[in-house]
Jmol script that loads the backbone (N, CA, C; Angstrom):
load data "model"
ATOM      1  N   UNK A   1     -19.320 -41.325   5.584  1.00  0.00           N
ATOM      2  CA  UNK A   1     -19.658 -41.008   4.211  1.00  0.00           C
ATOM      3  C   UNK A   1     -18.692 -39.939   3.730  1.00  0.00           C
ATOM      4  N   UNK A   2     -18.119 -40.582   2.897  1.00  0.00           N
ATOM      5  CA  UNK A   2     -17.398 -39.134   1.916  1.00  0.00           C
ATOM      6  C   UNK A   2     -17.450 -38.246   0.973  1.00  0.00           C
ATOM      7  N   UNK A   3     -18.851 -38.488   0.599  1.00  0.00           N
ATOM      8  CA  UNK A   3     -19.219 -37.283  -0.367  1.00  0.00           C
ATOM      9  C   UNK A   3     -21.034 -37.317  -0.699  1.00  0.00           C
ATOM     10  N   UNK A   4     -21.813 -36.047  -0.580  1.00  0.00           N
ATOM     11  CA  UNK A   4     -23.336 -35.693  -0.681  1.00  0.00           C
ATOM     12  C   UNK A   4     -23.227 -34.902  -2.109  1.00  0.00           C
ATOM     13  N   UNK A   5     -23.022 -35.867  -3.587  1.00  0.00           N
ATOM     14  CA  UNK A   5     -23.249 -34.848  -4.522  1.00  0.00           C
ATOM     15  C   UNK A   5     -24.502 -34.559  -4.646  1.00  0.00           C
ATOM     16  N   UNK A   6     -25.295 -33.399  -4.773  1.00  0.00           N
ATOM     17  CA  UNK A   6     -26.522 -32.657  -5.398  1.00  0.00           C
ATOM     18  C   UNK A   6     -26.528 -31.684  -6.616  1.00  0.00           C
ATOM     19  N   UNK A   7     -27.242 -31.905  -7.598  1.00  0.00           N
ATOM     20  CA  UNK A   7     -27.137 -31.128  -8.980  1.00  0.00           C
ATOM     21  C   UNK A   7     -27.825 -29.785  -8.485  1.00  0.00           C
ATOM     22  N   UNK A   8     -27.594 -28.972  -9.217  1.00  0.00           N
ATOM     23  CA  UNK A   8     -28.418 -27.523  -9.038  1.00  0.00           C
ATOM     24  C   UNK A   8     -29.623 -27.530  -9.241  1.00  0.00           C
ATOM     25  N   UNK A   9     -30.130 -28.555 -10.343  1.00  0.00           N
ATOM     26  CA  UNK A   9     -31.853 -27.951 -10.295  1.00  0.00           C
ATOM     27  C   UNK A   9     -31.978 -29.008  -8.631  1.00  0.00           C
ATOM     28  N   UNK A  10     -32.232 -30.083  -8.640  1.00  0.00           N
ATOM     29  CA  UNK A  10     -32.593 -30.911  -6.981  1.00  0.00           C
ATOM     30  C   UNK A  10     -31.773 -29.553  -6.302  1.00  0.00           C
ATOM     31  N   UNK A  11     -31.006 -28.841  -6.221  1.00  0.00           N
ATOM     32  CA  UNK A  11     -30.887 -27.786  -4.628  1.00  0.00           C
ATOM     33  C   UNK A  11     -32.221 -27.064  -4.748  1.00  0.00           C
ATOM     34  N   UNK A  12     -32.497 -26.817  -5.663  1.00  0.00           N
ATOM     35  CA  UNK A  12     -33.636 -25.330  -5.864  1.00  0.00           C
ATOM     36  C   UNK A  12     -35.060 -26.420  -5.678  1.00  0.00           C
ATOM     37  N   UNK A  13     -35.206 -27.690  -6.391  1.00  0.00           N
ATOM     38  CA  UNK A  13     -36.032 -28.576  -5.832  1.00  0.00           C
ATOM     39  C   UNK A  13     -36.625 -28.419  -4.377  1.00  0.00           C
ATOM     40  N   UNK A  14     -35.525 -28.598  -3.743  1.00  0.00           N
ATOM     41  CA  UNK A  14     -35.571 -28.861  -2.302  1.00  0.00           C
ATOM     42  C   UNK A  14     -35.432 -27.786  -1.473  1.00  0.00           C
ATOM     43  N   UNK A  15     -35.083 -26.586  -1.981  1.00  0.00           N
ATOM     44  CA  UNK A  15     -35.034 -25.159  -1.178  1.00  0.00           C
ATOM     45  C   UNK A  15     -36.915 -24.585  -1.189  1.00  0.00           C
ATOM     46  N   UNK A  16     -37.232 -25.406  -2.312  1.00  0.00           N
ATOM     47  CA  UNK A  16     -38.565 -24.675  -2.446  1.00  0.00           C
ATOM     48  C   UNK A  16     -39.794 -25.408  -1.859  1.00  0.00           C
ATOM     49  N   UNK A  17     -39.253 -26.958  -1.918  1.00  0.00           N
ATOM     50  CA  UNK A  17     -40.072 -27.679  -0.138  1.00  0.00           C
ATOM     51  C   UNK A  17     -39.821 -26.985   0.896  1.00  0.00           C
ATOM     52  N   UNK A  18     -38.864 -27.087   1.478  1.00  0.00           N
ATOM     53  CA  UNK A  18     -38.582 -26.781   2.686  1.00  0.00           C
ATOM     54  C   UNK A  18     -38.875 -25.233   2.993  1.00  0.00           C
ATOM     55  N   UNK A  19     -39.544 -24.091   2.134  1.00  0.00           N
ATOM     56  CA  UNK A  19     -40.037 -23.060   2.143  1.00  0.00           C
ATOM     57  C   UNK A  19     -41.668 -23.527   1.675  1.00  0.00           C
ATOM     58  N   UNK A  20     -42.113 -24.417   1.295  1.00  0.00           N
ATOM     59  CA  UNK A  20     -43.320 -25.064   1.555  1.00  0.00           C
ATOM     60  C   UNK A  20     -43.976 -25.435   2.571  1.00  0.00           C
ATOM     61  N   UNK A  21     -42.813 -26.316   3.344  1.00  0.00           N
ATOM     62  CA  UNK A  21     -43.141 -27.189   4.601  1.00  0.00           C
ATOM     63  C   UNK A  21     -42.582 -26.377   5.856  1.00  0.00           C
ATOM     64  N   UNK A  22     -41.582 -25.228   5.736  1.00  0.00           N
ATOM     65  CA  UNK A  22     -41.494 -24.362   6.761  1.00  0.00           C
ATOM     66  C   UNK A  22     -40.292 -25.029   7.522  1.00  0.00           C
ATOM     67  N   UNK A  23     -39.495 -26.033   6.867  1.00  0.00           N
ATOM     68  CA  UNK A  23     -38.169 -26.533   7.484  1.00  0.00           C
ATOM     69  C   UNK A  23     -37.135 -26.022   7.453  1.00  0.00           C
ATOM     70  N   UNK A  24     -36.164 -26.784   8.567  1.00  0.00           N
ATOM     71  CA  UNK A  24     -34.777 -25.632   8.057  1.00  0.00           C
ATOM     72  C   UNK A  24     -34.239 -26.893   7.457  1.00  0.00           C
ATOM     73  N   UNK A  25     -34.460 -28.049   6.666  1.00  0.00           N
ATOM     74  CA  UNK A  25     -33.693 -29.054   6.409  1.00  0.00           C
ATOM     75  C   UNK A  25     -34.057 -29.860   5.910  1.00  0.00           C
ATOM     76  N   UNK A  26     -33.408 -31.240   5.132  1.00  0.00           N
ATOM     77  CA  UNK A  26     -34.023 -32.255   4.884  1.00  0.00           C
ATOM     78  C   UNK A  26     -33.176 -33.616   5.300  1.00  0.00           C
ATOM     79  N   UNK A  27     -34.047 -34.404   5.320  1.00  0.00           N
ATOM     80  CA  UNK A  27     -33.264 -35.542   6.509  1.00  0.00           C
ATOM     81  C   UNK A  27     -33.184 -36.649   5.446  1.00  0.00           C
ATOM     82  N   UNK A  28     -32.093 -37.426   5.093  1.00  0.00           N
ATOM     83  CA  UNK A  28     -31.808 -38.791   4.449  1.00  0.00           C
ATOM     84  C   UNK A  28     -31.836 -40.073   5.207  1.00  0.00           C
ATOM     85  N   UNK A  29     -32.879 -41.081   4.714  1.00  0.00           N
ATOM     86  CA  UNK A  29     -32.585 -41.568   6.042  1.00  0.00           C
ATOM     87  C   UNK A  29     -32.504 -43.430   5.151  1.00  0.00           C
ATOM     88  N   UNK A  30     -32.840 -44.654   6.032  1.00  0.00           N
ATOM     89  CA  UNK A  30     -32.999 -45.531   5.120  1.00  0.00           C
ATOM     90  C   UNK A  30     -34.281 -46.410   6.110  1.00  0.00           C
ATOM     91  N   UNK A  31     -35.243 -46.485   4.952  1.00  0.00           N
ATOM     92  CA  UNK A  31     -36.822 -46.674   5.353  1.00  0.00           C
ATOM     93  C   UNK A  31     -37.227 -47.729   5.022  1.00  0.00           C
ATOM     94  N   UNK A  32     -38.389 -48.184   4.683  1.00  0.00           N
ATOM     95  CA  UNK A  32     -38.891 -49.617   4.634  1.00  0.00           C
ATOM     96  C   UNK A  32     -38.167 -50.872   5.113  1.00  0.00           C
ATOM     97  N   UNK A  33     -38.279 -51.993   4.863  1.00  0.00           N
ATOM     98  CA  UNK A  33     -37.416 -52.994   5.706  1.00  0.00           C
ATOM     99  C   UNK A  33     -37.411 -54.332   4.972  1.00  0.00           C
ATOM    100  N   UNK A  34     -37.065 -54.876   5.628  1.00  0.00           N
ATOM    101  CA  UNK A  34     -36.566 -56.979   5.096  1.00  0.00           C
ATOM    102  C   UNK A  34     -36.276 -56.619   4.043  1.00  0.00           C
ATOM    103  N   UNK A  35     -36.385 -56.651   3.069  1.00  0.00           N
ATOM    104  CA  UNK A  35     -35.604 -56.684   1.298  1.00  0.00           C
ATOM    105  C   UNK A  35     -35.423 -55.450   1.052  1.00  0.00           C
ATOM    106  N   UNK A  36     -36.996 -54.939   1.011  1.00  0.00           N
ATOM    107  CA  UNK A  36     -37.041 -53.474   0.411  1.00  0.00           C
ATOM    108  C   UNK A  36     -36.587 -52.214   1.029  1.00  0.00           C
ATOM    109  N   UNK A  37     -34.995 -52.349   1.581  1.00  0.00           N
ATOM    110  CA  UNK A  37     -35.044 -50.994   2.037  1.00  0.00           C
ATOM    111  C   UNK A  37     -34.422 -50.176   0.924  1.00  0.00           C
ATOM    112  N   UNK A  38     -34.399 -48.779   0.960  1.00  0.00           N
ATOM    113  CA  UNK A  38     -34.387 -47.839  -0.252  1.00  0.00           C
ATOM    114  C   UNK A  38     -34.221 -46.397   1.181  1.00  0.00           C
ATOM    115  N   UNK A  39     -33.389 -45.245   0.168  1.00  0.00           N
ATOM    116  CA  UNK A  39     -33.209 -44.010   1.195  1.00  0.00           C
ATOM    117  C   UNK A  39     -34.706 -42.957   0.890  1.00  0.00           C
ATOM    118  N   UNK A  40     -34.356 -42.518   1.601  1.00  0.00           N
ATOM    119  CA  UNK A  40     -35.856 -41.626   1.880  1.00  0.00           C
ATOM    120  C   UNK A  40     -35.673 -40.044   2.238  1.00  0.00           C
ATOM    121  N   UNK A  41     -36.276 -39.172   1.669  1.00  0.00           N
ATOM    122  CA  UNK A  41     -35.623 -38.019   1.861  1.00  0.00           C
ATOM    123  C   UNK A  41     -37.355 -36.815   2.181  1.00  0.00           C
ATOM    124  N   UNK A  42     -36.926 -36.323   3.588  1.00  0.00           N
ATOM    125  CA  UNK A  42     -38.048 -35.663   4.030  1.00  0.00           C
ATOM    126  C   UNK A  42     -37.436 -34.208   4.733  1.00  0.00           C
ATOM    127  N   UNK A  43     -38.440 -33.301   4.482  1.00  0.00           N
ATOM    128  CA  UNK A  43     -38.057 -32.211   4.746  1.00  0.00           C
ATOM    129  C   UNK A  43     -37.935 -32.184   6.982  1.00  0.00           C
ATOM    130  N   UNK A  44     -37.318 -31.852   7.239  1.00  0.00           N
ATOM    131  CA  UNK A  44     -37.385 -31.837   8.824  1.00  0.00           C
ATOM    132  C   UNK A  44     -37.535 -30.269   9.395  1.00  0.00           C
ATOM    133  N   UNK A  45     -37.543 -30.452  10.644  1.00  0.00           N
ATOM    134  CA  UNK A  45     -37.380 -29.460  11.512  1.00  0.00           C
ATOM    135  C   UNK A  45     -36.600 -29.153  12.534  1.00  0.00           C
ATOM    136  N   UNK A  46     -35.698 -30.271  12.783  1.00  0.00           N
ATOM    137  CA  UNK A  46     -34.301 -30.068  13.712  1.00  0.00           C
ATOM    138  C   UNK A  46     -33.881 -32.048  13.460  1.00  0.00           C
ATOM    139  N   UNK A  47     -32.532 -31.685  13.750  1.00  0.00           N
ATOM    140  CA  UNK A  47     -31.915 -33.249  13.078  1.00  0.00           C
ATOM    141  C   UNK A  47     -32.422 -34.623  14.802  1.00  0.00           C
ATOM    142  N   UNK A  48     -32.138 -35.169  13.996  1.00  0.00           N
ATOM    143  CA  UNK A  48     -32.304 -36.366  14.912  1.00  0.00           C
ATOM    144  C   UNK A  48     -30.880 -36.663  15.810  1.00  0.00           C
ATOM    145  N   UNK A  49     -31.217 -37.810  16.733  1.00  0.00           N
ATOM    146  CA  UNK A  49     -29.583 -37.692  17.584  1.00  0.00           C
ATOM    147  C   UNK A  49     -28.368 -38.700  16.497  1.00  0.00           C
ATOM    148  N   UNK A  50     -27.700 -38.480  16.505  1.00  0.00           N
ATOM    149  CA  UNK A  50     -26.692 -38.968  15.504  1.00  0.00           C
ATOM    150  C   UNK A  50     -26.470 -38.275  14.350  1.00  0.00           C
ATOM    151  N   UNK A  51     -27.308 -38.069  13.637  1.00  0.00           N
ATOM    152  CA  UNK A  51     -27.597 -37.463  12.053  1.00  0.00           C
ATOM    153  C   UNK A  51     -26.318 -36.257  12.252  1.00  0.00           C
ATOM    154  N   UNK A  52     -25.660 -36.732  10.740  1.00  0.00           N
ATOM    155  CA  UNK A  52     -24.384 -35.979  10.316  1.00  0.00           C
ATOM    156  C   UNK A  52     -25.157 -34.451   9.243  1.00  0.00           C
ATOM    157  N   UNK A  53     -24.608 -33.675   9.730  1.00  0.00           N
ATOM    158  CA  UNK A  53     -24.895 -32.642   8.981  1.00  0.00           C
ATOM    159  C   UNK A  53     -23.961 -32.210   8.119  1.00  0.00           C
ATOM    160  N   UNK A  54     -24.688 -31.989   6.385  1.00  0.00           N
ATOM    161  CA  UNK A  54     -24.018 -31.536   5.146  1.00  0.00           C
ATOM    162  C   UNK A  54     -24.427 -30.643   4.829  1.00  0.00           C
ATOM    163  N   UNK A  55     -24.058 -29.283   4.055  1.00  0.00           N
ATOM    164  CA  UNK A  55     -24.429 -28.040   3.766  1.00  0.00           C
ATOM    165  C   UNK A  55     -24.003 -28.208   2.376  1.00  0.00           C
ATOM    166  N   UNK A  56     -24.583 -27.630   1.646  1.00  0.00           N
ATOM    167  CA  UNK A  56     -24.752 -28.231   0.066  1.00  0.00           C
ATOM    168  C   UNK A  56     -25.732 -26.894  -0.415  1.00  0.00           C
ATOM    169  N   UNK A  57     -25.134 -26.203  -1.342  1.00  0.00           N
ATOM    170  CA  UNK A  57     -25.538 -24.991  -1.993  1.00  0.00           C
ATOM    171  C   UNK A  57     -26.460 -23.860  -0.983  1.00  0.00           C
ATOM    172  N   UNK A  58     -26.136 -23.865   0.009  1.00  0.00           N
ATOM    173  CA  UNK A  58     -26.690 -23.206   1.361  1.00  0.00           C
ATOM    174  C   UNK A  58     -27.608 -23.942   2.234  1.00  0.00           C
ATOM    175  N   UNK A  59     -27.779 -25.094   1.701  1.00  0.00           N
ATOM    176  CA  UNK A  59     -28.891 -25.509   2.410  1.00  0.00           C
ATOM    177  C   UNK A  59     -28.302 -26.757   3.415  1.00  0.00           C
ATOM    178  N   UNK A  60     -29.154 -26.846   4.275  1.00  0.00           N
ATOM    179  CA  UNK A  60     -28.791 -28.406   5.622  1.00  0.00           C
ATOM    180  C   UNK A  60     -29.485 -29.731   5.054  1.00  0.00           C
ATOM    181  N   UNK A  61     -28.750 -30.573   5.317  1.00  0.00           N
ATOM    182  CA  UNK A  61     -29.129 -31.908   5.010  1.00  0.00           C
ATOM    183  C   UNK A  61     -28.463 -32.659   5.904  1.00  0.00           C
ATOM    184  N   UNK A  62     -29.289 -33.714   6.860  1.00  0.00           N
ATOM    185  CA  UNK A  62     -29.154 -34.168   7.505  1.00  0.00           C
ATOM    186  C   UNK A  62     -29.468 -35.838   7.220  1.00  0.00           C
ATOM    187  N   UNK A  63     -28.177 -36.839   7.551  1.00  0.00           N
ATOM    188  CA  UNK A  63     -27.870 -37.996   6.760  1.00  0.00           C
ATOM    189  C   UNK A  63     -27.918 -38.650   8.161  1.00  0.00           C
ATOM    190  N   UNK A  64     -28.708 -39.816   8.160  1.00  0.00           N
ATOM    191  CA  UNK A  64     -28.617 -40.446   9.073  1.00  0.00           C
ATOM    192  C   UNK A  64     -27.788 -40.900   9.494  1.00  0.00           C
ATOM    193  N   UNK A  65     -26.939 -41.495  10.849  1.00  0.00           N
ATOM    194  CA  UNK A  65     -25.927 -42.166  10.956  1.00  0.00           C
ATOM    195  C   UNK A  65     -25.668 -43.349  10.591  1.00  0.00           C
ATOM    196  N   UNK A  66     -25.953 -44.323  10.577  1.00  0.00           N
ATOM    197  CA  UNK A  66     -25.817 -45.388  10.178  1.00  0.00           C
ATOM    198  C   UNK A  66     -25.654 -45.621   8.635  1.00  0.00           C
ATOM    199  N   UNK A  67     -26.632 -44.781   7.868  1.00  0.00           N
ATOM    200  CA  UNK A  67     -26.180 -44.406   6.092  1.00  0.00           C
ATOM    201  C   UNK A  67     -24.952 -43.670   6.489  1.00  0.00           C
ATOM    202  N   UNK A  68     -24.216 -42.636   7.226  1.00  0.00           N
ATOM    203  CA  UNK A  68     -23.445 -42.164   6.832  1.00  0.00           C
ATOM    204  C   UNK A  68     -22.418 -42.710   7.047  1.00  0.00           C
ATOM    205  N   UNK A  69     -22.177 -43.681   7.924  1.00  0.00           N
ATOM    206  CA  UNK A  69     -21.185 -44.397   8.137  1.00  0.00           C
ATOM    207  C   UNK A  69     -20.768 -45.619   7.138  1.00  0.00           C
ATOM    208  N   UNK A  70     -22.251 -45.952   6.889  1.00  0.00           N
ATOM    209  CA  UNK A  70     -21.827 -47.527   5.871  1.00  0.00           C
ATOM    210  C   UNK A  70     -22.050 -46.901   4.359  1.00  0.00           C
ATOM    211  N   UNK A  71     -21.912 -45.503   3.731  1.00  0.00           N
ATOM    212  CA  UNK A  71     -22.198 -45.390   2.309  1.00  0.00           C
ATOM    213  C   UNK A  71     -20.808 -44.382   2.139  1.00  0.00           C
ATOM    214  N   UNK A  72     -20.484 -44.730   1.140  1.00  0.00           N
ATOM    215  CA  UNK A  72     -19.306 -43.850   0.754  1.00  0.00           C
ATOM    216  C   UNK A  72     -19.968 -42.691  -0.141  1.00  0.00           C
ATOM    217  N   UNK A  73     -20.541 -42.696  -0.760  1.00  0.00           N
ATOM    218  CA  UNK A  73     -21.198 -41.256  -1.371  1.00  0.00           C
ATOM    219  C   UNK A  73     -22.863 -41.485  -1.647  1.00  0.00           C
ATOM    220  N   UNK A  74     -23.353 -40.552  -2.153  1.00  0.00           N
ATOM    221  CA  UNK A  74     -24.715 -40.202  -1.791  1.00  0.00           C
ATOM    222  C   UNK A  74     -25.050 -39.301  -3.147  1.00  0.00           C
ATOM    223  N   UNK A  75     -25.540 -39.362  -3.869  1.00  0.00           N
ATOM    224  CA  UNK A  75     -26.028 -38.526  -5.128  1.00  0.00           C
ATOM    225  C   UNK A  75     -27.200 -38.307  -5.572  1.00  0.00           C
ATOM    226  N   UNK A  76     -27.841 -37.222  -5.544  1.00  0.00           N
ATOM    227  CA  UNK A  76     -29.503 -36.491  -5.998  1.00  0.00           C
ATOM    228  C   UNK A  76     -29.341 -35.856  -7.114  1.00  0.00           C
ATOM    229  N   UNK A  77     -29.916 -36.263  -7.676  1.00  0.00           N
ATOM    230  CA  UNK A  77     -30.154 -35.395  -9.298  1.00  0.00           C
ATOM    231  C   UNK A  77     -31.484 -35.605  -9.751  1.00  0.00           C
ATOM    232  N   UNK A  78     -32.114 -34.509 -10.142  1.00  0.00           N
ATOM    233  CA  UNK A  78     -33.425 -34.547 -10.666  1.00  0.00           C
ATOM    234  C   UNK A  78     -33.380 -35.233 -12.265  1.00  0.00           C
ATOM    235  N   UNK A  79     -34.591 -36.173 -12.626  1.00  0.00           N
ATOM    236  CA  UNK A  79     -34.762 -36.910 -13.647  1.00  0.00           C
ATOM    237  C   UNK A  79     -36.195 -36.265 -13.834  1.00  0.00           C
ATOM    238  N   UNK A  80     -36.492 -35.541 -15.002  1.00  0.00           N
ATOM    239  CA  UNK A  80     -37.678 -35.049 -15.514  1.00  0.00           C
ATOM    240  C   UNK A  80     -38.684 -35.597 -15.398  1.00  0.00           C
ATOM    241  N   UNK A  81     -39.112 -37.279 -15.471  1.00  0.00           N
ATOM    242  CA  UNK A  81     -39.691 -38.141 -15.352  1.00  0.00           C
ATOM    243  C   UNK A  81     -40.054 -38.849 -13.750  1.00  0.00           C
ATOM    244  N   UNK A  82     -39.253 -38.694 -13.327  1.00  0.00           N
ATOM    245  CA  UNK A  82     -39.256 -39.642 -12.394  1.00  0.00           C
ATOM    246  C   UNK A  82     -38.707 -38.342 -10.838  1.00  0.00           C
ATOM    247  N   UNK A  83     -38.959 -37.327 -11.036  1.00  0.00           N
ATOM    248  CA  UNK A  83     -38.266 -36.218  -9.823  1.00  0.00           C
ATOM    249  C   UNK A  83     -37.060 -36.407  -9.222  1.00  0.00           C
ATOM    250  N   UNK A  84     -37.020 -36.379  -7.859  1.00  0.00           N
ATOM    251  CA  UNK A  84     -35.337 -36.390  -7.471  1.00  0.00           C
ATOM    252  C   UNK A  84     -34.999 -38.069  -6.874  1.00  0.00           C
ATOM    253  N   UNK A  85     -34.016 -38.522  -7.703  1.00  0.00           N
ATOM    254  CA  UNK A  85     -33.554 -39.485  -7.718  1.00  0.00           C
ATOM    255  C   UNK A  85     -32.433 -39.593  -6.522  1.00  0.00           C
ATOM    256  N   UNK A  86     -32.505 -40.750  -5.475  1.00  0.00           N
ATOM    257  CA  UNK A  86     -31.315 -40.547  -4.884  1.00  0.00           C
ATOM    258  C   UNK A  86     -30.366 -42.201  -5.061  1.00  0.00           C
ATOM    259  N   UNK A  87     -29.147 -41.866  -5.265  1.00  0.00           N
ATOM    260  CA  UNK A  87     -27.849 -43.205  -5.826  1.00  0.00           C
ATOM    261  C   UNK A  87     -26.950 -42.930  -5.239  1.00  0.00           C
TER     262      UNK A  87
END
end "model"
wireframe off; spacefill off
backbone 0.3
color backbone group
């Protein structure tokens, strides 16, 4: 993967889970299955084996391997409506 863009309000989004949930991180991963898979984003507590680590406005984010290998970029931006969007 060559690029994890995140907007500033989603950093402060997600700095203020992970001081919720008591993590040092949040993990990207790709979830559900047969048609419907879609990425998934959960606060963690230490990365999984493979998972590429990105640091993004101080904070850890941890991208699964297999997304990080087959996606060329990765983008979170909060939508007022709809919370943090990931494309």
């Amino acid at each position: 993967m060559t690029d994890l863009l995140i907007d500033d309000h989603s950093l402060e989004i997600i700095r203020k889970e992970l001081q919720k949930d008591d993590a040092i991180a949040m993990r990207i991963f790709i979830g559900g299955g047969g048609c419907c898979k879609h990425f998934e984003i959960i606060p963690v507590k230490k990365a999984l084996t493979g998972d590429i680590t990105f640091i993004r406005g101080g904070l850890r984010i941890f991208v699964e391997k297999e997304l990080a290998q087959n996606t060329s970029k990765i983008e979170i931006k909060n939508d007022e409506h709809k919370g943090l969007l990931m494309i």
